[in-house]
N, C-alpha and C positions, 0 to 999 in steps of 0.2 A: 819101200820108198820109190817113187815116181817123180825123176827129175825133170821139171819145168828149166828150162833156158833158151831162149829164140838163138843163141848162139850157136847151139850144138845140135839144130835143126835134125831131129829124128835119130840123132846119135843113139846107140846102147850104150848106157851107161851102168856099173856093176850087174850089168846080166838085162834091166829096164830100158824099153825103150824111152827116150826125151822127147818132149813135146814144148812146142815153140807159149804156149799159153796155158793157165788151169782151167779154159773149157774145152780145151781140147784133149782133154783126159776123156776116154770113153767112157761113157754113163755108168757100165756095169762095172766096172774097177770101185774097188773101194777106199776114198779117200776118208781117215780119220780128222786129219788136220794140214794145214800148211805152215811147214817152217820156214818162215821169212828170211833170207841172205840175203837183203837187198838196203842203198843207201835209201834215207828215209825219204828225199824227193819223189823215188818210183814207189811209196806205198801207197799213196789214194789209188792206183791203179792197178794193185796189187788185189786191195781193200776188192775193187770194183771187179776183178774178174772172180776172186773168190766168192762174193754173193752169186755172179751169174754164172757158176758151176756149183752152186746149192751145197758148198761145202759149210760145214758147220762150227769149224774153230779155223782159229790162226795164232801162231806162235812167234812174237815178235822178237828177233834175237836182241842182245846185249847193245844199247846206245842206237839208235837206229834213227829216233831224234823226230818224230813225226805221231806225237801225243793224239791230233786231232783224229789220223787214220783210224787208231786205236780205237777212239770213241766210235769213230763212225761204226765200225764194225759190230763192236758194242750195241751198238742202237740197232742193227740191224737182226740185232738176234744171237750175232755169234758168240761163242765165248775168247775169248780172249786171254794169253798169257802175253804179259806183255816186260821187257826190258828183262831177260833172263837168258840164258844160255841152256841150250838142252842137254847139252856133254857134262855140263857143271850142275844142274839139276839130277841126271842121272847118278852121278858119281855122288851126292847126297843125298838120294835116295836107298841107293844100293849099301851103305854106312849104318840104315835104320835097320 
C-alpha cells in the first residue's frame, strides 16, 4: 500500500513513504490499483490523476455518490469496482 494525501506531505506512513498525488508515485513502484477514501466531489480529479499515472484500475469505496467519475474511468480503459467496501469484500471472500 502506498498512501496518497497532500496532507501528510511525504509523511511515512506504516513503514511507506506519502505522496502528495498518484503521479507522483515513482514509475518503478508498482501500483495494482487505487483505493478511493475520497467524498465523491474530488473524484473527477481522482479519476484525472489516476489516468495520468497509467494506473489501470480503481476501486470506488462504499456511497461515494459520483456515478459519472466511475463511467469516465470506464471509458478510459480502466477497470472499475465500484460502490463496495474492500474490508467487507475481503471478509466474503475469505468465507468461500
Amino acid at each position: 500500500m502506498i498512501p496518497v494525501n497532500p496532507a501528510l506531505r511525504g509523511a511515512i506512513v506504516d513503514g511507506e513513504r506519502s505522496y502528495d498525488r498518484l503521479v507522483d508515485i515513482p514509475k518503478d513502484a508498482s501500483v495494482g490499483f487505487v483505493d478511493v477514501f475520497r467524498r465523491g466531489e474530488y473524484l473527477d480529479a481522482v479519476v484525472d490523476d489516476t489516468i495520468a499515472a497509467g494506473i489501470k484500475a480503481m476501486w470506488f469505496q462504499l456511497d461515494l455518490g459520483n456515478i459519472a467519475a466511475a463511467e469516465r474511468a470506464e471509458a478510459a480503459g480502466m477497470r472499475v469496482v465500484w460502490d463496495r467496501c474492500t474490508a467487507i469484500e475481503l471478509r466474503r471472500l475469505d468465507r468461500t
